[in-house]
VEXZARO-796556 format. One record per atom (N, C-alpha, C, O): x, y, z. Coordinates in steps of 0.2 Angstrom, whole numbers, always signed. Atoms other than C-alpha are relative to their C-alpha. Layout:
N
((X, Y, Z))
...
//
This chain:
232
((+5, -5, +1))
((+1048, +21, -405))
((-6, +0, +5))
((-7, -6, +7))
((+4, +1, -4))
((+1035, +26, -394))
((-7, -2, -2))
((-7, -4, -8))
((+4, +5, +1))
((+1019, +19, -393))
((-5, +8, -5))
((-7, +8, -10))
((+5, -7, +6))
((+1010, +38, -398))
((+4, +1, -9))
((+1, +1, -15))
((-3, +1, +6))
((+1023, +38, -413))
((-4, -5, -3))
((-10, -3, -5))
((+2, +5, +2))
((+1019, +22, -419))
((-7, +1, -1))
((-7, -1, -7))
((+6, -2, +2))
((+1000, +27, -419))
((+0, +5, -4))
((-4, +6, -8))
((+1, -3, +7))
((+1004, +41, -429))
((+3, -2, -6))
((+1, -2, -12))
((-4, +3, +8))
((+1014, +34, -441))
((-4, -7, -5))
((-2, -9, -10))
((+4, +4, +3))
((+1001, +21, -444))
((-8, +3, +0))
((-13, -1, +1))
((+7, -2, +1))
((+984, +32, -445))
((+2, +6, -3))
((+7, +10, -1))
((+0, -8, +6))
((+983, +46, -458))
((-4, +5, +6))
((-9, +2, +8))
((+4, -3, -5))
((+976, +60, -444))
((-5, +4, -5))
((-4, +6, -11))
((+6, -3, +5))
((+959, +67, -450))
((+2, +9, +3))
((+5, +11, +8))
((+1, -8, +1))
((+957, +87, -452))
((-5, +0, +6))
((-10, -5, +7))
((+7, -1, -4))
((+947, +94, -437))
((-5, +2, -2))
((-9, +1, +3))
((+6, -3, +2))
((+935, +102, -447))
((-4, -8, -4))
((-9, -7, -7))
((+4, +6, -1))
((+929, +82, -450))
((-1, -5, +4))
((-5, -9, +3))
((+1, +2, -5))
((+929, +76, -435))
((-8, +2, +3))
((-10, -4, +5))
((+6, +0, +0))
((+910, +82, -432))
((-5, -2, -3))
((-10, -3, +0))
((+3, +4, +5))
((+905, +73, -447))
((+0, -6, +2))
((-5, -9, +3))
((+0, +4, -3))
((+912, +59, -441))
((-2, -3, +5))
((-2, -9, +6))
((+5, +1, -8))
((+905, +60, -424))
((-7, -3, -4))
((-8, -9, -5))
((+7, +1, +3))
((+887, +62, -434))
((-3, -6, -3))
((-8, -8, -2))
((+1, +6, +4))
((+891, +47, -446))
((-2, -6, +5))
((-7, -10, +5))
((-1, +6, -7))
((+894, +36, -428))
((-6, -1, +5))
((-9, -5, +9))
((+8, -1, -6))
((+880, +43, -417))
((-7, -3, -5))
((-12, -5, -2))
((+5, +2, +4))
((+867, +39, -433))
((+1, -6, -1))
((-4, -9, -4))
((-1, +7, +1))
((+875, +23, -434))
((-4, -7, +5))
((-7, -12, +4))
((+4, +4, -7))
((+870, +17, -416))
((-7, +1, +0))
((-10, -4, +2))
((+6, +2, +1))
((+853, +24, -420))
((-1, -6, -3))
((-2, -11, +1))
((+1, +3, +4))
((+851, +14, -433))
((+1, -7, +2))
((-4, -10, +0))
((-1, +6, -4))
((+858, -2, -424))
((-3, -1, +5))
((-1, -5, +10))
((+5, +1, -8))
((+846, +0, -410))
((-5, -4, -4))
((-6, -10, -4))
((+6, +4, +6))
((+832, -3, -424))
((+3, -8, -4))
((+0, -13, -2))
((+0, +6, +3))
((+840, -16, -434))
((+8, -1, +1))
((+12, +3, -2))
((-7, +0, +0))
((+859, -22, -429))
((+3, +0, -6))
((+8, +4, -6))
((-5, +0, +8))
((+866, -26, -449))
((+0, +6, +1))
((+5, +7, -1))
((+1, -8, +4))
((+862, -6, -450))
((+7, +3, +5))
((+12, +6, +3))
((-6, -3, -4))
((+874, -1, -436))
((+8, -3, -5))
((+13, +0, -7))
((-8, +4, +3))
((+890, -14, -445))
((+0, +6, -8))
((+5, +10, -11))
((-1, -4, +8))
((+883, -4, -464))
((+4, +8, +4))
((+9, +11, +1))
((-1, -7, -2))
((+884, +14, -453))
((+7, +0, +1))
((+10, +3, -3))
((-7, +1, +1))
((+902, +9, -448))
((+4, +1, -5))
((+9, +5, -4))
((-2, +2, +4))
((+908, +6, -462))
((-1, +9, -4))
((+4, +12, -6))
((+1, -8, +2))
((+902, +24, -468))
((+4, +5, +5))
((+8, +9, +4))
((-6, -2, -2))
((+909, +30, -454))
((+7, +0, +1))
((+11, +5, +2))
((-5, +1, +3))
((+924, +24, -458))
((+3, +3, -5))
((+7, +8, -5))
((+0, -5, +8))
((+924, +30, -475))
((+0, +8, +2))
((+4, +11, +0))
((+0, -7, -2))
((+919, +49, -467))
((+8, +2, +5))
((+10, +8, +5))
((-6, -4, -3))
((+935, +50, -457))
((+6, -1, -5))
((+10, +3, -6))
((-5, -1, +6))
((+946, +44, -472))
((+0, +5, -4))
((+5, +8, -6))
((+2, -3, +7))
((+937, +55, -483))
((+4, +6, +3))
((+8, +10, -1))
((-3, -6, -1))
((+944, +70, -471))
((+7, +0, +3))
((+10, +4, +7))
((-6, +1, -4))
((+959, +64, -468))
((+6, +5, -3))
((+4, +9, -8))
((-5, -5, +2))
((+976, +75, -469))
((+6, -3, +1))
((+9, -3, +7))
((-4, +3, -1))
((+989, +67, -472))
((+8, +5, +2))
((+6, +11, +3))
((-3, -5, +1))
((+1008, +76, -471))
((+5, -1, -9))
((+7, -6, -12))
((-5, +1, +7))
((+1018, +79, -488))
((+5, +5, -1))
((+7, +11, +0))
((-8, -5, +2))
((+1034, +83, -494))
((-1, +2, -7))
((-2, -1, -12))
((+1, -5, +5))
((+1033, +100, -503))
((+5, +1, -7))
((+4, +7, -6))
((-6, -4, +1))
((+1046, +105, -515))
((+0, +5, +0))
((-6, +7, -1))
((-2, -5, -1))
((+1053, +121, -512))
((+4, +4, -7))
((+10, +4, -7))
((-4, -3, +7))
((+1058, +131, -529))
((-7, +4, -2))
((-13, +2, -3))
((+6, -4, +2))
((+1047, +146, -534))
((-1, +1, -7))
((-5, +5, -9))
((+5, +2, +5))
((+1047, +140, -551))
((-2, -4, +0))
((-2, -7, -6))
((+6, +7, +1))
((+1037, +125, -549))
((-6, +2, +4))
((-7, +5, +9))
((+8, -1, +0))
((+1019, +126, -548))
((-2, -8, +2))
((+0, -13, +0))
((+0, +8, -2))
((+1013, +111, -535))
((-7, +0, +0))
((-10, +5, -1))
((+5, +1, +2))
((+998, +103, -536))
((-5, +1, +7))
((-4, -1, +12))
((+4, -1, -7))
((+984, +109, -524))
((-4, -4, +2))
((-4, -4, +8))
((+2, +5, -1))
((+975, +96, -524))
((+1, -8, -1))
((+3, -10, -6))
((+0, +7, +2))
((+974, +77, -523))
((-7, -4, -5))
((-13, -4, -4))
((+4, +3, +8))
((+965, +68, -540))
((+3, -2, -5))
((+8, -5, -4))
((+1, +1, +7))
((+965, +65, -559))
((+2, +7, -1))
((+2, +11, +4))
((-5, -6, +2))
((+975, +81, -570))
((-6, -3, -7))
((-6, -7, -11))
((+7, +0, +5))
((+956, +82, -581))
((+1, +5, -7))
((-1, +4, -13))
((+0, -4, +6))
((+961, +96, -593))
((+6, +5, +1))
((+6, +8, +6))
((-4, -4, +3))
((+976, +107, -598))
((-1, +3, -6))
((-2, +0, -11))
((+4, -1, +3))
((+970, +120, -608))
((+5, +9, +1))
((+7, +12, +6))
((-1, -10, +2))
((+975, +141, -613))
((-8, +1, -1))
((-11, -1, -6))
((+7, -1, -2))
((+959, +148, -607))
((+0, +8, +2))
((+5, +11, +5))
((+5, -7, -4))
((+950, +166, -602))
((+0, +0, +9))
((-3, -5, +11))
((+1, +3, -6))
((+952, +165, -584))
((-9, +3, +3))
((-12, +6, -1))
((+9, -3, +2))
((+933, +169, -575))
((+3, +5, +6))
((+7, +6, +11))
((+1, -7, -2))
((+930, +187, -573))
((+1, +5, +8))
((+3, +11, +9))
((-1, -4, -8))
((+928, +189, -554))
((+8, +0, +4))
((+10, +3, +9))
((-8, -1, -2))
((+949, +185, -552))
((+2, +6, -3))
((+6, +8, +1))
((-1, -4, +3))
((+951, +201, -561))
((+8, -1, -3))
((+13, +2, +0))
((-7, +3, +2))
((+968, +193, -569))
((-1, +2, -8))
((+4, +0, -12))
((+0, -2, +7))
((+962, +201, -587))
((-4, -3, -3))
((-7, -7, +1))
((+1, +4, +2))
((+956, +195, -601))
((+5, -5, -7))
((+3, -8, -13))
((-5, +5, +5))
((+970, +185, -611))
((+3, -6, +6))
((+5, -7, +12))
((-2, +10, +0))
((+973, +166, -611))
((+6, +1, +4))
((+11, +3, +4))
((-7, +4, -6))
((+981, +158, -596))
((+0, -7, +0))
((-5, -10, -2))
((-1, +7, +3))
((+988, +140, -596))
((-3, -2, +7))
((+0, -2, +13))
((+5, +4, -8))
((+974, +132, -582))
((+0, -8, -2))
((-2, -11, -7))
((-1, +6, -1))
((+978, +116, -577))
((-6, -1, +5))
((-8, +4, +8))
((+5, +2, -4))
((+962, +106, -567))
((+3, -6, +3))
((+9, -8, +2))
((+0, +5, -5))
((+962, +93, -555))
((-6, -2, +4))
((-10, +1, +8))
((+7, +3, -3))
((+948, +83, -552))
((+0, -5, +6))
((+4, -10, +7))
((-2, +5, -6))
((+945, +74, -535))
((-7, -1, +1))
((-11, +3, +1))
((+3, +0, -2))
((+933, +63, -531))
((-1, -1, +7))
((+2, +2, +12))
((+2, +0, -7))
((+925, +56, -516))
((+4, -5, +5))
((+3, -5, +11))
((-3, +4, -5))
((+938, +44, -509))
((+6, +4, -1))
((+11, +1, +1))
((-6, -2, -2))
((+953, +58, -512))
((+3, +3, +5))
((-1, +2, +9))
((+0, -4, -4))
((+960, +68, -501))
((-2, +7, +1))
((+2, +10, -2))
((+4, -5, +3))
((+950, +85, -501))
((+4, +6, +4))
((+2, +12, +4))
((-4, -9, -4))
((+963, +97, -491))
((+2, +4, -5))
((+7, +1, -7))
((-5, -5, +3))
((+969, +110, -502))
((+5, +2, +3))
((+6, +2, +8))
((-8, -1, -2))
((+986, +116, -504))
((+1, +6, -3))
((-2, +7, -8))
((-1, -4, +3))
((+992, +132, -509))
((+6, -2, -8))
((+9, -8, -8))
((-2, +2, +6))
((+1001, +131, -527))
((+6, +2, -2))
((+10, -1, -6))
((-6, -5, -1))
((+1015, +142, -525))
((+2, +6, +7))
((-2, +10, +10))
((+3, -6, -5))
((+1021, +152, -513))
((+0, +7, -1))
((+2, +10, -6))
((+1, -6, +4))
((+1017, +171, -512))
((-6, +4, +5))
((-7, +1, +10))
((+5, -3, -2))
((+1004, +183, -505))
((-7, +1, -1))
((-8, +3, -7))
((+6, +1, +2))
((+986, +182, -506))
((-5, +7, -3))
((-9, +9, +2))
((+1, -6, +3))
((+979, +198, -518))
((-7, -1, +1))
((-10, +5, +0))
((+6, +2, +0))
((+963, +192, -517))
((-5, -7, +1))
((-3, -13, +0))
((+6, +7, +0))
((+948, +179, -514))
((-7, +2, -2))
((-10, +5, +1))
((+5, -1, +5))
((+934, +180, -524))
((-6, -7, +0))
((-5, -12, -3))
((+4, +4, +0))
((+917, +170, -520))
((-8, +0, -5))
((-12, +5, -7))
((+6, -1, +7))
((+904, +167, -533))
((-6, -6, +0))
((-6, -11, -2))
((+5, +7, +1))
((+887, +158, -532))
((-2, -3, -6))
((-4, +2, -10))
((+0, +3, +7))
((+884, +145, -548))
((-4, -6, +3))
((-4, -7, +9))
((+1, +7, +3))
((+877, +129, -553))
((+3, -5, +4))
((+9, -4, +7))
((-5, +6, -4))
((+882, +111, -545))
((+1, -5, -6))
((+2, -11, -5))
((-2, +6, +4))
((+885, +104, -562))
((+6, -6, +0))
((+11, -4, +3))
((-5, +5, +0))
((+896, +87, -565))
((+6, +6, +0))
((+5, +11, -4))
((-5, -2, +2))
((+914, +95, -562))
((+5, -1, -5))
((+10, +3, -6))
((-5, +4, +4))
((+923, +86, -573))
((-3, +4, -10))
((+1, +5, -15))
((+3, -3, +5))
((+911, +96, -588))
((+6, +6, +1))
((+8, +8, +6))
((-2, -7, -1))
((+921, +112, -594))
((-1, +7, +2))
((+3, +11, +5))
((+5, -5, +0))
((+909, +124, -593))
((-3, +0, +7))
((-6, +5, +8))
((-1, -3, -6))
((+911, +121, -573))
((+2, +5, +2))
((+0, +8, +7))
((-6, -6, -3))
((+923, +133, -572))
((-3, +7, +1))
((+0, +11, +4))
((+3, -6, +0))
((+913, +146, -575))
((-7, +0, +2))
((-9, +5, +5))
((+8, -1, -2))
((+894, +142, -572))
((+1, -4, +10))
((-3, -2, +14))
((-2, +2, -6))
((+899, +132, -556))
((+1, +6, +7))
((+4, +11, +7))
((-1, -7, -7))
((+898, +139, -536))
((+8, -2, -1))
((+10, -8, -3))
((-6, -2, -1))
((+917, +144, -534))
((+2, +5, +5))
((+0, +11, +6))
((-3, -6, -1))
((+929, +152, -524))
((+8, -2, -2))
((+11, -7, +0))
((-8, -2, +3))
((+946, +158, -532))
((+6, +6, +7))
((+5, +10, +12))
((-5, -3, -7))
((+962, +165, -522))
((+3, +3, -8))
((+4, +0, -13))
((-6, -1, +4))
((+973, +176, -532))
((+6, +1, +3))
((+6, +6, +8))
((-6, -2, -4))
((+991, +175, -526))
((+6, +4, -5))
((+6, +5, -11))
((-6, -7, +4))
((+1005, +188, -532))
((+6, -4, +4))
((+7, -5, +10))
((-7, +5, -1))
((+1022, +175, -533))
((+6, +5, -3))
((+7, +10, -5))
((-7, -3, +4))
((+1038, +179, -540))
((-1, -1, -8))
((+3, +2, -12))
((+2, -1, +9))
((+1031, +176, -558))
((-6, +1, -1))
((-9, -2, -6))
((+5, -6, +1))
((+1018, +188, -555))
((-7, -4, +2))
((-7, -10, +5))
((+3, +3, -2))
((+1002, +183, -552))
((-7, -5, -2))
((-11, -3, -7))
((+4, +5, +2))
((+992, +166, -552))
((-7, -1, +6))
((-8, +0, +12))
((+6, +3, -2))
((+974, +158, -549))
((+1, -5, +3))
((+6, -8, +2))
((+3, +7, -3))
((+967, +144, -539))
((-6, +1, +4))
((-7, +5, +8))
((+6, +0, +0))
((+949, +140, -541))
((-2, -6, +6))
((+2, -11, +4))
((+5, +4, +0))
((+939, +129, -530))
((-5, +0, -2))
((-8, +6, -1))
((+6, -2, +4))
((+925, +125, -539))
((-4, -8, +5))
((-2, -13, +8))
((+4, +6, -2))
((+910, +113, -533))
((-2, -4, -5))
((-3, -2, -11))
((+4, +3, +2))
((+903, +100, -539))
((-8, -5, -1))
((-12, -4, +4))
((+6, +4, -3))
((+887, +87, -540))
((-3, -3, +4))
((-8, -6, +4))
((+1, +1, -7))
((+889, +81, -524))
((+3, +4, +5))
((+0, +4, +10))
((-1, -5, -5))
((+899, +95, -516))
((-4, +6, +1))
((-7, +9, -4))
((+5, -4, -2))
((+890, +107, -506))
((+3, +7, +4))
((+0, +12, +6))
((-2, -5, -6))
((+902, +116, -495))
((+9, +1, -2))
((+14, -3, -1))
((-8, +0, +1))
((+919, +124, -500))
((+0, +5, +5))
((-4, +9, +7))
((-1, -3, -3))
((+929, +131, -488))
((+7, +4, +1))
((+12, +0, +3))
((-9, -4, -2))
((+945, +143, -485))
((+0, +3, +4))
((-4, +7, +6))
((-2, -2, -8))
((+954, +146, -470))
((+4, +9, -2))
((+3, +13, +2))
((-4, -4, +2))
((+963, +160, -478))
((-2, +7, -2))
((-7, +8, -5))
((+4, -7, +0))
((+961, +178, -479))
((+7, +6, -5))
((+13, +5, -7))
((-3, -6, +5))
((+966, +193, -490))
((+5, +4, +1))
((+4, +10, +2))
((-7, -5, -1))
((+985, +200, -489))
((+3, -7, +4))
((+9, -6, +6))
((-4, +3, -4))
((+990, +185, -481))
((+5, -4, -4))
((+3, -5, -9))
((-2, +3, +2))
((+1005, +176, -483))
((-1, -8, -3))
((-5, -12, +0))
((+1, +6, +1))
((+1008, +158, -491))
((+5, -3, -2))
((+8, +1, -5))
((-6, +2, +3))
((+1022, +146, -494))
((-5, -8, -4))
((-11, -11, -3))
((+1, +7, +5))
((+1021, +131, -507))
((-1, -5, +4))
((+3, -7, +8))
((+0, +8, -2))
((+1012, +116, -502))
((-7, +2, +8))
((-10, -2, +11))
((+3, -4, -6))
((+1003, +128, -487))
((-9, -3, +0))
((-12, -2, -5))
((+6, +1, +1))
((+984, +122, -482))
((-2, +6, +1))
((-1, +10, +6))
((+1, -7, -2))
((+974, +135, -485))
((-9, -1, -1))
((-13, +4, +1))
((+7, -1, -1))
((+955, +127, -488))
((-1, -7, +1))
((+4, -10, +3))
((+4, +6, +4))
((+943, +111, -492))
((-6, +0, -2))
((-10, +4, -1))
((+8, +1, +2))
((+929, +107, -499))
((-3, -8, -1))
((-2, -13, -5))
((+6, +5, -1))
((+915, +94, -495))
((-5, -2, -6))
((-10, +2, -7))
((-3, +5, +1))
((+912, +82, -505))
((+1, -3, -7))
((-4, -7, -10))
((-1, -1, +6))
((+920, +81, -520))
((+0, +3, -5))
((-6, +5, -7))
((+1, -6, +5))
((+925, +92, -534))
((+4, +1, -3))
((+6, -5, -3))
((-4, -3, +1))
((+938, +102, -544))
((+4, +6, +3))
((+1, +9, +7))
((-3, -5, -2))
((+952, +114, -542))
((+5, +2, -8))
((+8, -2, -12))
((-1, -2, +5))
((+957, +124, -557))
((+8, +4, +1))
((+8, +6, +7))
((-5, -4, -2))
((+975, +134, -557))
((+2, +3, -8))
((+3, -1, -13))
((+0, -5, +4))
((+977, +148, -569))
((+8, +2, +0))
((+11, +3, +5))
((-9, -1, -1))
((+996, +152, -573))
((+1, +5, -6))
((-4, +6, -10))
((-2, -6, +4))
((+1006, +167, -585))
((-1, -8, -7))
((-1, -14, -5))
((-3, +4, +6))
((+1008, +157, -603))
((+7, -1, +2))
((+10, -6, -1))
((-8, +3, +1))
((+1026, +156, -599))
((+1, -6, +5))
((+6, -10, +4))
((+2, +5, -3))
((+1022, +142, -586))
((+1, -7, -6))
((-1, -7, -12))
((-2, +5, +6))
((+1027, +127, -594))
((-3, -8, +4))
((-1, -10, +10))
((+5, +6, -3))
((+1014, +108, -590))
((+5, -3, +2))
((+10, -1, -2))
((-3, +4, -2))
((+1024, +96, -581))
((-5, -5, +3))
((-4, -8, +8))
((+3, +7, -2))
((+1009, +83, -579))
((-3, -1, -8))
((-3, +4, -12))
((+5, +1, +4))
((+998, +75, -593))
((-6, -2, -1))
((-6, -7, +2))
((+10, +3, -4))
((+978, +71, -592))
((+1, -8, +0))
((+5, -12, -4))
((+2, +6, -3))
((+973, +57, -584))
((+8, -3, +6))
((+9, -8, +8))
((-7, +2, -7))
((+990, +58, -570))
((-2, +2, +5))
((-5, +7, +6))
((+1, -2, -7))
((+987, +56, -554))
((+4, +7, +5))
((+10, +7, +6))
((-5, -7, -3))
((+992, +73, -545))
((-1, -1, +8))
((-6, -3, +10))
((+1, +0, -8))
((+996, +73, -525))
((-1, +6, +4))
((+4, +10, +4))
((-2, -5, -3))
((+992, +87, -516))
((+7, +2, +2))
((+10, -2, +4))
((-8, -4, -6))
((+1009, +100, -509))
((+4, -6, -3))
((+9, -6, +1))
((-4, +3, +3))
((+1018, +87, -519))
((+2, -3, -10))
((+8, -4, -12))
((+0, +1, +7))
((+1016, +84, -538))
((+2, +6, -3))
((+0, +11, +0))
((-1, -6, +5))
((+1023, +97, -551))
((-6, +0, -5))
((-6, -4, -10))
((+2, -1, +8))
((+1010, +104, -562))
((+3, +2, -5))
((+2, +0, -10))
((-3, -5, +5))
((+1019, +117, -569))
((+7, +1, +3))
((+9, +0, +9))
((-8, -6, -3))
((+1038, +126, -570))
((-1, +4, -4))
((-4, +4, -9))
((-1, -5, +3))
((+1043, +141, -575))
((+8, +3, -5))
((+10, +6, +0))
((-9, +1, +0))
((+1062, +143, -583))
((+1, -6, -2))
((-4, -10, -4))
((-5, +6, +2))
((+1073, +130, -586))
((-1, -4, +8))
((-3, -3, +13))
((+0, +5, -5))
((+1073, +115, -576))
((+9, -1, +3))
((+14, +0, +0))
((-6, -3, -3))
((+1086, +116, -561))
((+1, -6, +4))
((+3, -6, +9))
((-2, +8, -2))
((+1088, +96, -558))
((-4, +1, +6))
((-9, +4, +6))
((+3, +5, -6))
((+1084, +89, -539))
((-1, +9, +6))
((+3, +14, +7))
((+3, -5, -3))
((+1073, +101, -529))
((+3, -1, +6))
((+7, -6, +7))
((+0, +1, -7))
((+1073, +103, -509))
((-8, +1, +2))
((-12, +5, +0))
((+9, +0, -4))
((+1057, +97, -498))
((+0, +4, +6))
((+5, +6, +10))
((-1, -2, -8))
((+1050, +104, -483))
((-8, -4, +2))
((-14, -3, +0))
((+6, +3, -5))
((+1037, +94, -472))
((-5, +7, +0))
((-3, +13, +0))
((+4, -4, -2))
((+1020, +105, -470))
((-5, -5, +2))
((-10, -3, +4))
//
């Protein structure tokens, strides 16, 4: 194995939209270690921490357009038949919304949940209340993607939280998406909500760890035994 191999296979690579953070974390560090050296060894250490925190790992997807994969990395906080909120224009009858709570030491890339086309993006200014409260989902800043799948069309919310300040999606309006696909992040730490038909059927239970582009929230149909993955 080559020597660059072997460096990637033993460092999770940061997203480049963290890499300026963690420039910042590093250049404040050496301030600070001019003034008092202990300050420079504590800034490290936060440095350290800021390029984990944006780190990107890769993950194997499964591939089956009835499974609903997990967009983000976290806690599985709530499963619940719900109103979805108003600005997805998805109706008003109960959809089965799974959450995923992440804090600040998860992985914070988002994933698409299915693959499909992107019908919309809907951003909404709110509240930075605790995410983990219900009542985020709705008073909370947010933005939602609605995609149109092969079993019609589903939600995925980023919502902020009490420490998060900055959500962000790479992804624009009619574009395509395949299962497990990066399409945002959000800084630093939050929820991501996904809104599905009632015929979607839960495949996690609260308090399971879900992996981004890897975990099954939901299926659709009958279960069809051993999926196929795809690197993304």
């Amino acid at each position: 194995m080559s020597l660059v191999k072997t460096i990637r296979s033993t460092f999770v690579p940061v997203h480049r939209d963290g890499w300026k953070f963690v420039a910042a974390f590093f250049v404040v560090s050496v301030v600070l270690g001019l003034l008092w050296k202990p300050l420079f060894w504590a800034g490290l250490v936060l440095t350290l921490w800021c390029a984990y925190f944006f780190r990107d790992p890769e993950r194997m997807t499964p591939q089956d357009d009835d499974l609903v994969i997990s967009p983000a990395d976290g806690r599985v906080s709530s499963i619940q038949i719900v109103t979805p909120p108003d600005e997805l224009n998805l109706g008003n009858q109960p959809m089965l919304r799974i959450t995923v709570f992440m804090n600040v030491f998860n992985c914070h890339v988002n994933r698409a949940p299915m693959r499909g086309r992107i019908r919309s993006i809907a951003y909404k200014e709110g509240s930075f209340l605790n995410a983990e409260l219900d009542k985020a989902s709705h008073e909370n800043e947010r933005n939602g993607l609605v995609i149109d799948t092969a079993h019609g069309e589903i939600g995925v919310v980023q919502i902020a939280g009490l420490v998060a300040r900055r959500i962000i999606c790479w992804s624009a309006v009619n574009e395509p998406l395949e299962a497990g696909e990066r399409f945002g992040l959000i800084r630093f730490g939050s929820r991501l909500d996904v809104f599905l038909p009632p015929s979607a059927a839960p495949r996690v239970s609260l308090g399971q760890t879900a992996i981004a582009g890897e975990t099954v929230l939901a299926e659709f149909g009958s279960a069809k035994g051993p999926v196929v993955s795809r690197r993304i």
